[in-house]
SELONU-202358 format. One record per atom (N, C-alpha, C): residue number from 1; residue in three letters; atom name; z, y, x. Coordinates in pm, whole numbers, plus 50000, padded with zeros to 5 digits. Last residue first. Example, Ala and Ser with C-alpha at 12.3 -4.5 7.8 and 13.67 -1.06 7.14 Angstrom:
% SELONU-202358
num|residuo|atomo|w|v|u
2|Ser|N|50708|49775|51285
2|Ser|CA|50714|49894|51367
2|Ser|C|50787|50003|51290
1|Ala|N|50780|49431|51319
1|Ala|CA|50780|49550|51230
1|Ala|C|50780|49670|51320
***
This chain:
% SELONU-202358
num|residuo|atomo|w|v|u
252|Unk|N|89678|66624|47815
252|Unk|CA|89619|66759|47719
252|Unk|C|89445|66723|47681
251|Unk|N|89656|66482|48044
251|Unk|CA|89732|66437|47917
251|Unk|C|89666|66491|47751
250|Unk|N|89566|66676|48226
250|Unk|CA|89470|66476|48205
250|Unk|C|89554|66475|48061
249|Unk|N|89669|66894|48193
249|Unk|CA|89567|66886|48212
249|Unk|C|89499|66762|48169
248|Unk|N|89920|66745|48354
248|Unk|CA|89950|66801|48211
248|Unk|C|89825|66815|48167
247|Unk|N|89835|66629|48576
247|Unk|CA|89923|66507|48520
247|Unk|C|89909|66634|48340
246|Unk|N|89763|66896|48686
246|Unk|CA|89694|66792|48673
246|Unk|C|89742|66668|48592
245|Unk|N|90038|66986|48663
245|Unk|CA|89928|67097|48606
245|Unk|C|89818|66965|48619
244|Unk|N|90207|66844|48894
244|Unk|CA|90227|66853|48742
244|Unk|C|90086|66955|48655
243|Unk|N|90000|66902|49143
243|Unk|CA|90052|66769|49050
243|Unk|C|90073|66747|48893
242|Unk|N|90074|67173|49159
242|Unk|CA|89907|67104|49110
242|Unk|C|89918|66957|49089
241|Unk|N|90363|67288|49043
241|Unk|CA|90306|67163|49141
241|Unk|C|90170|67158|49066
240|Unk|N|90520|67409|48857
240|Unk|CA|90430|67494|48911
240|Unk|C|90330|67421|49013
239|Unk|N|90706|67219|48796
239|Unk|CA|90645|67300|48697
239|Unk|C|90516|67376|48715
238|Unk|N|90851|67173|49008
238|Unk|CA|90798|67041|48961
238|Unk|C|90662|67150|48881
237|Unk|N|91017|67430|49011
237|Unk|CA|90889|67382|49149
237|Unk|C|90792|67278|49099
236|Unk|N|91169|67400|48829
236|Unk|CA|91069|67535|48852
236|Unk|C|90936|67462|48920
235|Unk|N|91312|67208|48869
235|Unk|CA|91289|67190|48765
235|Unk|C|91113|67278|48756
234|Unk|N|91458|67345|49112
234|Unk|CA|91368|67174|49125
234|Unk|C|91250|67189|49009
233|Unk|N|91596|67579|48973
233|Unk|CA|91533|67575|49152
233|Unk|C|91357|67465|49106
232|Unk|N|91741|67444|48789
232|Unk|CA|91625|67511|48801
232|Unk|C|91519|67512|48906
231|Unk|N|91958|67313|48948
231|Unk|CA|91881|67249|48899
231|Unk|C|91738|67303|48863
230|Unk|N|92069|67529|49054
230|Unk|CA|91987|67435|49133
230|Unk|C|91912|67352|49077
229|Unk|N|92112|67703|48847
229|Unk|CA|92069|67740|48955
229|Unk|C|91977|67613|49036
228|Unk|N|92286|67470|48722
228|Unk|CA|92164|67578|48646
228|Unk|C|92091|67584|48751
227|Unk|N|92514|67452|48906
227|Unk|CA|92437|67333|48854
227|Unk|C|92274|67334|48773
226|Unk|N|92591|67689|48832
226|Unk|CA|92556|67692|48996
226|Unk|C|92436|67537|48975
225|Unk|N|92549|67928|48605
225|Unk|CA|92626|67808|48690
225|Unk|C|92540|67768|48729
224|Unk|N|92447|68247|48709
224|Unk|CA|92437|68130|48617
224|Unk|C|92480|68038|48700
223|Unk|N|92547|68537|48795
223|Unk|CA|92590|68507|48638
223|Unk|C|92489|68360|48575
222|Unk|N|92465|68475|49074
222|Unk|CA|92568|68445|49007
222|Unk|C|92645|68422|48851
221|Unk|N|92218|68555|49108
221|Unk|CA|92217|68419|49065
221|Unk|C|92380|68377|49004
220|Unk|N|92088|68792|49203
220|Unk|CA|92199|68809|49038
220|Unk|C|92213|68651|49012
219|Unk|N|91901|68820|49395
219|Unk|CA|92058|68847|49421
219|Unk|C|92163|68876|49297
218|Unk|N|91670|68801|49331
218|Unk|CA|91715|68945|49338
218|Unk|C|91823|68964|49364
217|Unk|N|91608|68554|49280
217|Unk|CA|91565|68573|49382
217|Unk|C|91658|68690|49403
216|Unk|N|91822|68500|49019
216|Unk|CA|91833|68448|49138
216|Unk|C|91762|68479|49289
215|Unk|N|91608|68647|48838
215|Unk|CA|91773|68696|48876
215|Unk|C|91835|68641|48994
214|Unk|N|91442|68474|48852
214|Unk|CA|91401|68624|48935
214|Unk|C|91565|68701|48938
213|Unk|N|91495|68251|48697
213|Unk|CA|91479|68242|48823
213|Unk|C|91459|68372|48926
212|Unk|N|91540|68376|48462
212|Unk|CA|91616|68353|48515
212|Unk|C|91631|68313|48688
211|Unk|N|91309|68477|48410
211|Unk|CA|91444|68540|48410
211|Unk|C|91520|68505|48474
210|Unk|N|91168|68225|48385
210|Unk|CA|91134|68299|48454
210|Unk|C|91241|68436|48462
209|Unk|N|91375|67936|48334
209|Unk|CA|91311|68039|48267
209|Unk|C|91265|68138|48361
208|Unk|N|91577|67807|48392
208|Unk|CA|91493|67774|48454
208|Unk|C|91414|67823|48430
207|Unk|N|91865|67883|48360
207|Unk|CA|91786|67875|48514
207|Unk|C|91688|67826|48546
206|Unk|N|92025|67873|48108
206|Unk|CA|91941|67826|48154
206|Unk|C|91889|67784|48325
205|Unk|N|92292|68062|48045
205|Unk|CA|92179|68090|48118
205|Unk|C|92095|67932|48155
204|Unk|N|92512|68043|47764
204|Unk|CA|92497|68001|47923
204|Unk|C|92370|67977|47963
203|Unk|N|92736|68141|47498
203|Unk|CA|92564|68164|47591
203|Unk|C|92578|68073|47713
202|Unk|N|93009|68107|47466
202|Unk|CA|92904|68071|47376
202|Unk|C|92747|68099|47401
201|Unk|N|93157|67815|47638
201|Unk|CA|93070|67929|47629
201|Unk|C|93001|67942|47543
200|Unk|N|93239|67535|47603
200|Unk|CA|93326|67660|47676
200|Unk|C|93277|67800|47667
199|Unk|N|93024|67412|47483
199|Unk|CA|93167|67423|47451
199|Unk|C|93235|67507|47468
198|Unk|N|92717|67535|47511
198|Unk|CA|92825|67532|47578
198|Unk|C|92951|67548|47501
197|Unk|N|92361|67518|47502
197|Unk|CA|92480|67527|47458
197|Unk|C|92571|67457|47483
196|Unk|N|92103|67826|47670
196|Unk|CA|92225|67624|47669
196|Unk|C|92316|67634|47574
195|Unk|N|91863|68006|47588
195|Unk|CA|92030|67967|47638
195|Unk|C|92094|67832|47590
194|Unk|N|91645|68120|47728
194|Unk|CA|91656|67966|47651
194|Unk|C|91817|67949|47706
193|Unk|N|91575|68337|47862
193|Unk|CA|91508|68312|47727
193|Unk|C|91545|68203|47646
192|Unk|N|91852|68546|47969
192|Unk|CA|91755|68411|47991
192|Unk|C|91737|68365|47859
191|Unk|N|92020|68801|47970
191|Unk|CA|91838|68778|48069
191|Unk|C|91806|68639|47988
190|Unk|N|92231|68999|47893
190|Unk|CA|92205|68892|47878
190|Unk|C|92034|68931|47892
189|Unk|N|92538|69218|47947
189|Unk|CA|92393|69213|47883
189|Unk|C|92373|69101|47910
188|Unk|N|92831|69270|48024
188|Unk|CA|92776|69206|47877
188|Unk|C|92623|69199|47900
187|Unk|N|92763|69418|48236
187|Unk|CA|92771|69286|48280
187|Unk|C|92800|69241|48135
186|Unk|N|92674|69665|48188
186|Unk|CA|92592|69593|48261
186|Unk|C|92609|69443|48263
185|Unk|N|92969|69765|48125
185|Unk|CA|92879|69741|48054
185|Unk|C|92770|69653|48072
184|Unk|N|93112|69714|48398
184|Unk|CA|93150|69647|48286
184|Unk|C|93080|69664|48185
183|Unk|N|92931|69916|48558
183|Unk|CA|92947|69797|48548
183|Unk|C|92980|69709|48430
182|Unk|N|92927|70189|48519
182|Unk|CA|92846|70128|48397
182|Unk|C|92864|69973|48432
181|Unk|N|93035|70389|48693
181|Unk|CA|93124|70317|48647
181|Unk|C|93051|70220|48531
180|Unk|N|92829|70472|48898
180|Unk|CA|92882|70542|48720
180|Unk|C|92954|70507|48650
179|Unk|N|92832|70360|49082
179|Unk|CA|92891|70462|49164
179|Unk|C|92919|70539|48968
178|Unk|N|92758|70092|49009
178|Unk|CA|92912|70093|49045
178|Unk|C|92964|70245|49068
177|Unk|N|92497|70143|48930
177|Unk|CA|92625|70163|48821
177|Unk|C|92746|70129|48884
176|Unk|N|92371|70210|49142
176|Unk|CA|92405|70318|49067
176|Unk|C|92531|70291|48981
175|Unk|N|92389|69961|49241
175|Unk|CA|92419|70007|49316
175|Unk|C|92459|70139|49240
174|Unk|N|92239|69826|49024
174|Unk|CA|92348|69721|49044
174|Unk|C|92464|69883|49132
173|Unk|N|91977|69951|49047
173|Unk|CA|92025|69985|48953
173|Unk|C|92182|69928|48993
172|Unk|N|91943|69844|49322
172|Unk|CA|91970|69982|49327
172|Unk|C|91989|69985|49186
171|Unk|N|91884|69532|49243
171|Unk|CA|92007|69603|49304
171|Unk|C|91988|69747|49361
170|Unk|N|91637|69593|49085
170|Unk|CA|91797|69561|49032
170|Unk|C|91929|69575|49129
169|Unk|N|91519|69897|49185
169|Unk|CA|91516|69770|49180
169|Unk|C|91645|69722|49108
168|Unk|N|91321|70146|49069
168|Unk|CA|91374|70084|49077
168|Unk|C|91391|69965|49091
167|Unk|N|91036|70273|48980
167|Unk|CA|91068|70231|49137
167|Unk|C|91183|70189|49166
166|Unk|N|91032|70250|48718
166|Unk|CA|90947|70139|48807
166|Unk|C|90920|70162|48935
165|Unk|N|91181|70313|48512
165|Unk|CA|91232|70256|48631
165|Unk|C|91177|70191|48723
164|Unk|N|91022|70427|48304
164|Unk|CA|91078|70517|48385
164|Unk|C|91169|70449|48488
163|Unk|N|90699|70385|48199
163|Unk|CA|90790|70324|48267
163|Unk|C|90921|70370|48358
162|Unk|N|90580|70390|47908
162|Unk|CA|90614|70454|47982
162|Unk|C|90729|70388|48058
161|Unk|N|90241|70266|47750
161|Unk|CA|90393|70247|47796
161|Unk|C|90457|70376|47880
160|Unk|N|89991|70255|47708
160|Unk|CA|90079|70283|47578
160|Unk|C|90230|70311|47567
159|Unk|N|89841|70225|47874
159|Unk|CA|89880|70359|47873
159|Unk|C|89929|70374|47726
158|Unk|N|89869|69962|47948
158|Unk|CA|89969|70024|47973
158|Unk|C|89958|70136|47910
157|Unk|N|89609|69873|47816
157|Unk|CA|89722|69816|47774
157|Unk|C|89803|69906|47834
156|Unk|N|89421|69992|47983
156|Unk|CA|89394|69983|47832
156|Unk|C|89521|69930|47745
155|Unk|N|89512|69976|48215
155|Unk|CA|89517|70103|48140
155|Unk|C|89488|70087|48020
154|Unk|N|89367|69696|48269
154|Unk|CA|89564|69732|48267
154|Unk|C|89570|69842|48231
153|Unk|N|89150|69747|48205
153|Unk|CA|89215|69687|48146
153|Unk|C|89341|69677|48144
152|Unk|N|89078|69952|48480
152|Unk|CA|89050|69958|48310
152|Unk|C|89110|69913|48235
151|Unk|N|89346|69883|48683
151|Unk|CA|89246|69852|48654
151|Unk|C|89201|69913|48522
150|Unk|N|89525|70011|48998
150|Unk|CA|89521|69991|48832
150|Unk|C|89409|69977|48813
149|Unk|N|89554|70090|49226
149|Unk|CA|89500|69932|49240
149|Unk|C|89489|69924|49059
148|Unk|N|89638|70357|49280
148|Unk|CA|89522|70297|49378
148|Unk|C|89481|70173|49273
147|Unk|N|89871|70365|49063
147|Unk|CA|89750|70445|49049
147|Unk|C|89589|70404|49175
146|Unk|N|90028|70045|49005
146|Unk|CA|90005|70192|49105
146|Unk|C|89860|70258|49071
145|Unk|N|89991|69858|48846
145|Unk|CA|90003|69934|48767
145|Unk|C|89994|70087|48904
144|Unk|N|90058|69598|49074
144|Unk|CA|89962|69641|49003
144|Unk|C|89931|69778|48889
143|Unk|N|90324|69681|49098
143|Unk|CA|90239|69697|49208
143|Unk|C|90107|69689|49150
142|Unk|N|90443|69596|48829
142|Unk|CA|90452|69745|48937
142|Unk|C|90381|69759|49024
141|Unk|N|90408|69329|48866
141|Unk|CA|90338|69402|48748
141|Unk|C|90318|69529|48822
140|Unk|N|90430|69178|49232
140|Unk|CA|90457|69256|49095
140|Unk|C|90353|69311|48987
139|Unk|N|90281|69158|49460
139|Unk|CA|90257|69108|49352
139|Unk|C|90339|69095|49241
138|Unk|N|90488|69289|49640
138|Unk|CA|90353|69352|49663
138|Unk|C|90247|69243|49533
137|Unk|N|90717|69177|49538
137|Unk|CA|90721|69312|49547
137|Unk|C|90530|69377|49556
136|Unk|N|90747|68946|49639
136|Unk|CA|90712|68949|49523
136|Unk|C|90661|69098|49471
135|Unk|N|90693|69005|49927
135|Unk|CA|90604|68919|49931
135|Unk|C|90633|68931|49734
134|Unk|N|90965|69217|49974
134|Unk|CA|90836|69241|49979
134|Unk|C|90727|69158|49923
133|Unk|N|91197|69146|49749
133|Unk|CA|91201|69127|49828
133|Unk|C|91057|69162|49838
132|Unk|N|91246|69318|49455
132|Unk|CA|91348|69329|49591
132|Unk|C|91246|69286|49725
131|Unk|N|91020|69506|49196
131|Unk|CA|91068|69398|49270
131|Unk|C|91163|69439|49393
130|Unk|N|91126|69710|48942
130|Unk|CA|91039|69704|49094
130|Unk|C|91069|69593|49179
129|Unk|N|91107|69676|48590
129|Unk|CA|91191|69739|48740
129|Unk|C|91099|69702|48862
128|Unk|N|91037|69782|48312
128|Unk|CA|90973|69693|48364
128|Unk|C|91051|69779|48556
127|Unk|N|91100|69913|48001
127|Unk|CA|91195|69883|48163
127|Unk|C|91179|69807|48197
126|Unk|N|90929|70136|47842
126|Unk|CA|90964|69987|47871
126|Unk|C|90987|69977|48030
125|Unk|N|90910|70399|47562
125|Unk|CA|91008|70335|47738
125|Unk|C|90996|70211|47737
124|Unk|N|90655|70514|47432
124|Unk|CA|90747|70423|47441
124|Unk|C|90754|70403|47580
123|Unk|N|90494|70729|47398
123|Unk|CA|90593|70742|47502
123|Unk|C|90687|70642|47495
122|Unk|N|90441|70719|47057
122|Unk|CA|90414|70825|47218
122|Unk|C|90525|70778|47254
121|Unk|N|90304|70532|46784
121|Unk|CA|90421|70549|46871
121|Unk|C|90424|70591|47013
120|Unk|N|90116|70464|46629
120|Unk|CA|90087|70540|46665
120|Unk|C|90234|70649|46737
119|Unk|N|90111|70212|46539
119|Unk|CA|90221|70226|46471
119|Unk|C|90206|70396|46525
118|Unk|N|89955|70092|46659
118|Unk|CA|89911|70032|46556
118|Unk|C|90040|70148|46455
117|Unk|N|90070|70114|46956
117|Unk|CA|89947|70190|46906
117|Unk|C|89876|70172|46744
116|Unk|N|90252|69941|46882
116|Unk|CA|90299|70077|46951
116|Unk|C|90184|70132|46866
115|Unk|N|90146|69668|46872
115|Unk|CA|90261|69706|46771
115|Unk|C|90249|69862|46793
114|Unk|N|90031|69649|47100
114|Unk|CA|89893|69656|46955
114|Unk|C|89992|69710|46870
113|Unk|N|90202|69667|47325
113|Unk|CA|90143|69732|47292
113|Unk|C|90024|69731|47171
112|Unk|N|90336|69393|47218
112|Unk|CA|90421|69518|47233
112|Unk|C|90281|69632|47188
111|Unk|N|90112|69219|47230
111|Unk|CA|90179|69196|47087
111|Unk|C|90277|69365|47107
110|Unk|N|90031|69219|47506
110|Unk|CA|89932|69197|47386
110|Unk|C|90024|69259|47275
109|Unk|N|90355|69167|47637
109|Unk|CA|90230|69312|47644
109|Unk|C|90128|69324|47522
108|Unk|N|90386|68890|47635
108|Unk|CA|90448|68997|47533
108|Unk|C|90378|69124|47556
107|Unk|N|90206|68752|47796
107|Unk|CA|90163|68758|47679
107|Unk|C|90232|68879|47554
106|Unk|N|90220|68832|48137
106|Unk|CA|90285|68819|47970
106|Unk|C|90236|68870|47907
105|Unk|N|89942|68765|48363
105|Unk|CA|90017|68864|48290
105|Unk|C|90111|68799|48118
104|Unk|N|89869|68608|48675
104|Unk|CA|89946|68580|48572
104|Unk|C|89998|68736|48495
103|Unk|N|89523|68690|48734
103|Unk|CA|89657|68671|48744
103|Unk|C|89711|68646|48673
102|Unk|N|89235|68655|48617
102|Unk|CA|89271|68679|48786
102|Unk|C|89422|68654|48810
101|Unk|N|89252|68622|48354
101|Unk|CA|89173|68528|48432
101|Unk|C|89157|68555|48584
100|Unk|N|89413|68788|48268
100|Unk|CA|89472|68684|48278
100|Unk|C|89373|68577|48370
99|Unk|N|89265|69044|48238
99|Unk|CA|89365|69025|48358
99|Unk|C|89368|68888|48368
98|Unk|N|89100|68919|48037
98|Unk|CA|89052|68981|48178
98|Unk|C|89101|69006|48282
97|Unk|N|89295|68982|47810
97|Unk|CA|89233|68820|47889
97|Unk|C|89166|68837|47977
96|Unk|N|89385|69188|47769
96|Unk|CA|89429|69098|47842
96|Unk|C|89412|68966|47903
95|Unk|N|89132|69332|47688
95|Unk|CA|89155|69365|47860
95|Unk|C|89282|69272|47879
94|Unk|N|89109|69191|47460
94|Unk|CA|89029|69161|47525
94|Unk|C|89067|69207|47690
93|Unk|N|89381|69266|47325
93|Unk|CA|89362|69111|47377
93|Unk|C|89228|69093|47464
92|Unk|N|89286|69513|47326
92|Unk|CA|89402|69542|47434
92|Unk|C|89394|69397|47434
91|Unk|N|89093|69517|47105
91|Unk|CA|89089|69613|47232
91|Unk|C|89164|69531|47362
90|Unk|N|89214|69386|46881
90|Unk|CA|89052|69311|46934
90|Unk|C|89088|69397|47142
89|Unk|N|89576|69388|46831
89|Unk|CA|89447|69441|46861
89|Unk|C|89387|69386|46979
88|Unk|N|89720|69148|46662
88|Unk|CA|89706|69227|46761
88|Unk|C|89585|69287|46728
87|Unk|N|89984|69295|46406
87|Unk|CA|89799|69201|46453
87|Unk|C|89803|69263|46559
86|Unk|N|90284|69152|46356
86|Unk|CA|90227|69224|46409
86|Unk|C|90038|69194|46408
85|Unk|N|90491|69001|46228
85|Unk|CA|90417|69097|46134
85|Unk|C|90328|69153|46179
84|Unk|N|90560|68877|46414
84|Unk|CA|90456|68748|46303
84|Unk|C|90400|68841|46255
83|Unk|N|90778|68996|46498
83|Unk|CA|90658|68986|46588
83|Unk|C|90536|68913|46514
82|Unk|N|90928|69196|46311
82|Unk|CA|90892|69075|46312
82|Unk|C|90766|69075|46375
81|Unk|N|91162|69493|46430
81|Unk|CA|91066|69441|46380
81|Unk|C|91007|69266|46413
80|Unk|N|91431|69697|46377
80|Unk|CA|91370|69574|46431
80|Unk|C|91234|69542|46356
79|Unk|N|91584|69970|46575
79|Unk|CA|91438|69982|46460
79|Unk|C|91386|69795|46490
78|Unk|N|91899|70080|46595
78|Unk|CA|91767|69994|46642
78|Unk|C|91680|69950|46508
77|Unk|N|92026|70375|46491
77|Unk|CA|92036|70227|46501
77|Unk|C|91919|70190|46526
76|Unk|N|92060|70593|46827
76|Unk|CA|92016|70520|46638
76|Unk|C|92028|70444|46610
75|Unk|N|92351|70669|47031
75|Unk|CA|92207|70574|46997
75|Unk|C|92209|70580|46850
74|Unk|N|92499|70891|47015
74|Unk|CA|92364|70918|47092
74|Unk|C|92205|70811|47018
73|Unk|N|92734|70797|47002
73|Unk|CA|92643|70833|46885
73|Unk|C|92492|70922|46912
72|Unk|N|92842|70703|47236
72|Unk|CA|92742|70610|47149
72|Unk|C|92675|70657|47018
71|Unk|N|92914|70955|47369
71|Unk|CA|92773|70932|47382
71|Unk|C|92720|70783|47293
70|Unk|N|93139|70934|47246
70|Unk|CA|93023|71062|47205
70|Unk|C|92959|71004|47230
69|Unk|N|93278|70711|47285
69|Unk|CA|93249|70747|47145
69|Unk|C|93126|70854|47092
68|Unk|N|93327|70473|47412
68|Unk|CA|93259|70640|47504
68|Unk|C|93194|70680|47340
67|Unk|N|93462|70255|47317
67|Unk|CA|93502|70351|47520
67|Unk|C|93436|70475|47494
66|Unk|N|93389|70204|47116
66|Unk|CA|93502|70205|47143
66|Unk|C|93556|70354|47294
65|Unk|N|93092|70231|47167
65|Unk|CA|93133|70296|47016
65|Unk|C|93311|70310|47043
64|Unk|N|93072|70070|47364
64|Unk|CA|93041|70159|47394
64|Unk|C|93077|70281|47277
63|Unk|N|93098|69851|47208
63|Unk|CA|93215|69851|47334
63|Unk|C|93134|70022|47343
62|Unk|N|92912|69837|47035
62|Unk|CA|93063|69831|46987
62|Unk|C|93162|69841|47068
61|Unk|N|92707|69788|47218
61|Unk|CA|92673|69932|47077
61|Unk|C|92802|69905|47036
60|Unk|N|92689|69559|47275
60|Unk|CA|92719|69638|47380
60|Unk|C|92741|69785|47287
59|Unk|N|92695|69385|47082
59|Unk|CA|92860|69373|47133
59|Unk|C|92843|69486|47198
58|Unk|N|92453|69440|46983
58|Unk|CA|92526|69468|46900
58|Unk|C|92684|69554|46970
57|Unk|N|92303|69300|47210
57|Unk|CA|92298|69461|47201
57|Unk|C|92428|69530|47063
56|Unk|N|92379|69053|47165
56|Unk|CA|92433|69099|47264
56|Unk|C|92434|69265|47285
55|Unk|N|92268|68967|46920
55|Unk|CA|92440|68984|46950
55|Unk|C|92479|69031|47005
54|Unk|N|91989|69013|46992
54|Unk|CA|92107|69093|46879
54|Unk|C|92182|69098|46875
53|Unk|N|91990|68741|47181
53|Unk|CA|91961|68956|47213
53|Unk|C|92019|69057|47130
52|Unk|N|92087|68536|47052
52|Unk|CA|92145|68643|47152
52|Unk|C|92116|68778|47201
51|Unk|N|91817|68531|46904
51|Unk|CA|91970|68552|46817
51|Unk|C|92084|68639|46920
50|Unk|N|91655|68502|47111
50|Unk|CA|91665|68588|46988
50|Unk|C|91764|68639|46932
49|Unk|N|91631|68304|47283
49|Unk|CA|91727|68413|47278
49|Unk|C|91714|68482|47187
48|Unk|N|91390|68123|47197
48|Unk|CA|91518|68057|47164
48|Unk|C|91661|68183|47195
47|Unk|N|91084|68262|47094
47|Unk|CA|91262|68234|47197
47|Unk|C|91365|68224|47124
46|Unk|N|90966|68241|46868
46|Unk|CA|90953|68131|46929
46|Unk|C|91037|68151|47065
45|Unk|N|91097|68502|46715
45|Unk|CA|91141|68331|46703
45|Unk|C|91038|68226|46772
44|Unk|N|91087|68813|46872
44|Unk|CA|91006|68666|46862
44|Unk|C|91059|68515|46837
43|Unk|N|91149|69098|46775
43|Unk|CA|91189|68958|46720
43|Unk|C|91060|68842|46716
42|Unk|N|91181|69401|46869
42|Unk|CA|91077|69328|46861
42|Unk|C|91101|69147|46851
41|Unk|N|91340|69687|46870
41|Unk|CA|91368|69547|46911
41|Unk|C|91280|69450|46839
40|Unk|N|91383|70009|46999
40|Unk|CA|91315|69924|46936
40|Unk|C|91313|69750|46944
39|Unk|N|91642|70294|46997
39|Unk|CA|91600|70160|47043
39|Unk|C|91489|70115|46939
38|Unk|N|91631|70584|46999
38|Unk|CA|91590|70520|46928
38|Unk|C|91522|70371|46985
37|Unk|N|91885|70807|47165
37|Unk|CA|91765|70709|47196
37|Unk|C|91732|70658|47095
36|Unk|N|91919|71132|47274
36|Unk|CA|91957|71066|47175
36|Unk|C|91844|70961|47191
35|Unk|N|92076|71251|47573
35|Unk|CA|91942|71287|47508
35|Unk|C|91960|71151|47370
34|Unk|N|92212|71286|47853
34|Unk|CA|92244|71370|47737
34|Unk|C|92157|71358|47628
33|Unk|N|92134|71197|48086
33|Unk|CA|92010|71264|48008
33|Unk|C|92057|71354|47905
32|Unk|N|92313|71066|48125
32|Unk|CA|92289|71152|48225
32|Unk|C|92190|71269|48168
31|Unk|N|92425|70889|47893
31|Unk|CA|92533|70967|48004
31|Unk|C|92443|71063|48118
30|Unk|N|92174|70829|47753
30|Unk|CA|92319|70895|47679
30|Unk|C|92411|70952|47780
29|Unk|N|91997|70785|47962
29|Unk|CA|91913|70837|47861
29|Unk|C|92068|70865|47805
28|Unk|N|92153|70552|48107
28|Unk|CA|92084|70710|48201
28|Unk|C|92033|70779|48063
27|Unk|N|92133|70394|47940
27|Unk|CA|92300|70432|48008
27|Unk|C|92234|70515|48037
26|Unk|N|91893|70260|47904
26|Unk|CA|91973|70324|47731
26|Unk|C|92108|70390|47847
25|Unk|N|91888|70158|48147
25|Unk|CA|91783|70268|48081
25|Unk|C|91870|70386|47997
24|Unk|N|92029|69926|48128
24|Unk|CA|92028|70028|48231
24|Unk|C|91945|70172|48168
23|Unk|N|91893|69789|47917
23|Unk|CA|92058|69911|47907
23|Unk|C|92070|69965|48017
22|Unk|N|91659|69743|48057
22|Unk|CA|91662|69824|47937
22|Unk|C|91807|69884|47866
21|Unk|N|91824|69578|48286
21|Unk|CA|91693|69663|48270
21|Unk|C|91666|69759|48184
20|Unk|N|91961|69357|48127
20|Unk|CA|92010|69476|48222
20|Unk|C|91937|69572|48234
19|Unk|N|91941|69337|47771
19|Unk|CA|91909|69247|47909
19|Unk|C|91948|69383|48006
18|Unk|N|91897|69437|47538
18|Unk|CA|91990|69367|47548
18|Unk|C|91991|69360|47710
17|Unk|N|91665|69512|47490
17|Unk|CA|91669|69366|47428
17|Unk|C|91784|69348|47445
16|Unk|N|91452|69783|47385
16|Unk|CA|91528|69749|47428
16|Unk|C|91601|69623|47422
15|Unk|N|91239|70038|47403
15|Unk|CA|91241|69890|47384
15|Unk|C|91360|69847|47462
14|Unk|N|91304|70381|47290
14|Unk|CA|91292|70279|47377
14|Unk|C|91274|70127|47375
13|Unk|N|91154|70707|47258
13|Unk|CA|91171|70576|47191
13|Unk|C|91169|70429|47342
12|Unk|N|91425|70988|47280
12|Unk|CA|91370|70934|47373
12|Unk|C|91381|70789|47265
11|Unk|N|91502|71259|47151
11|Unk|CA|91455|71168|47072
11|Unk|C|91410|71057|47213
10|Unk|N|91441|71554|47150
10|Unk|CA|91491|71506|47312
10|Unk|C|91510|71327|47263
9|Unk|N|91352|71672|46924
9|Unk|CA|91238|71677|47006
9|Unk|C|91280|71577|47124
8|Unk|N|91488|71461|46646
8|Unk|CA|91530|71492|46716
8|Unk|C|91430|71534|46822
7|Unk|N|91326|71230|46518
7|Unk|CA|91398|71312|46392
7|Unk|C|91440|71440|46544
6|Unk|N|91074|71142|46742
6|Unk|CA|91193|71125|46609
6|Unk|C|91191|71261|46566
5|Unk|N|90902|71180|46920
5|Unk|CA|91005|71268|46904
5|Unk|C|91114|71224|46806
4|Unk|N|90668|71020|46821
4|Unk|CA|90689|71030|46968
4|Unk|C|90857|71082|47012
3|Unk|N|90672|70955|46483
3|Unk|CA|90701|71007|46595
3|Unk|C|90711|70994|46743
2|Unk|N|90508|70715|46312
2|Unk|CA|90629|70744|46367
2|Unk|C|90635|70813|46490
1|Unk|N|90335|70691|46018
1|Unk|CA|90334|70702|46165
1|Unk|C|90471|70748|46214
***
């Protein structure tokens, strides 16, 4: 079993991928918290980012090992694990299919939390942020998880989590790190589940991935070319058409 605390009582365990959200996190937990983190990184080869999430938390754990030497020895090395290795649990797939038959919930929840509680892990951090604009904002995960509207089954699965940015938004995180100087960190991380490949680049964002498209609502469309962007946009809409869901449906 693995500690709530680590090796260390101020030990904070976090999930972490790389992506803004969860180094936003890992930055407040070494520069404000003062407090030592034990990332966790959870390896699903059926995304195609995989490989980039490791690279990318690597590059950020080597710029931060360069620039800010104390506090990178803050972080542990990241604890990885094989999502194939995981069972879920009977418990937490049954309250997720109970959500799922009223709303859309990720499937990565099932597999995070059976891993946590299977592993008898307190207080895992997951940096699930707060929507921007109202109409996504009031159908958010976050909005469902408020103490009025939480359900049995979303407690049966969350209360494995701990969410310490979930009144944050991306641009009030965007807004903190200019005033902490964490920009130039922030801006190595990496969002989109299916990265392109690019002569000129060795990542390039997709846009059509659900990451990617919420980076664009939130006012982060810029870190994907513009041809992405729009093309997504279309690509999205076709995707979500009772057209296409009927044409996929008759096929299936």
């Amino acid at each position: 079993m693995i500690s709530e605390k680590g090796d260390e009582e101020s030990t904070v365990n976090l999930l972490w991928t790389g992506g803004w959200d969860s180094t936003f996190r890992l930055l407040q937990i070494i520069f404000e918290e003062n407090r030592k983190v034990q990332p966790f990184y959870i390896v699903d080869l059926s995304r195609k980012s995989w490989r980039v999430e490791i690279i990318t938390m690597h590059e950020i754990k080597s710029f931060l090992a360069k620039q800010f030497p104390d506090e990178s020895e803050l972080i542990n090395p990241t604890i990885i694990f094989d999502k194939g290795d995981i069972i879920f649990d009977d418990e937490i797939v049954k309250a997720w299919n109970n959500i799922k038959k009223k709303r859309h919930i990720g499937k990565q929840y099932v597999w995070l939390a059976s891993f946590i509680k299977a592993r008898g892990i307190k207080n895992m951090e997951i940096s699930i942020e707060n929507r921007e604009n109202f109409q996504n904002r009031n159908s958010s995960l976050i909005a469902h998880l408020q103490e009025d509207k939480i359900t049995s089954d979303e407690k049966t699965i969350f209360k494995y989590f701990s969410l310490p940015i979930k009144s944050l938004t991306k641009n009030d995180m965007a807004k903190i790190s200019e005033e902490k100087n964490w920009k130039e960190i922030l801006d190595r991380t990496w969002f989109c589940h299916h990265p392109l490949p690019n002569p000129f680049n060795k990542r390039t964002p997709c846009g059509v991935c659900n990451p990617c498209r919420v980076a664009v609502e939130e006012g982060f469309g810029h870190k994907i070319p513009a041809i992405n962007r729009v093309a997504g946009k279309w690509v999205k809409a076709i995707y979500n058409s009772k057209l296409f869901n009927k044409l996929r449906l008759a096929i299936l």
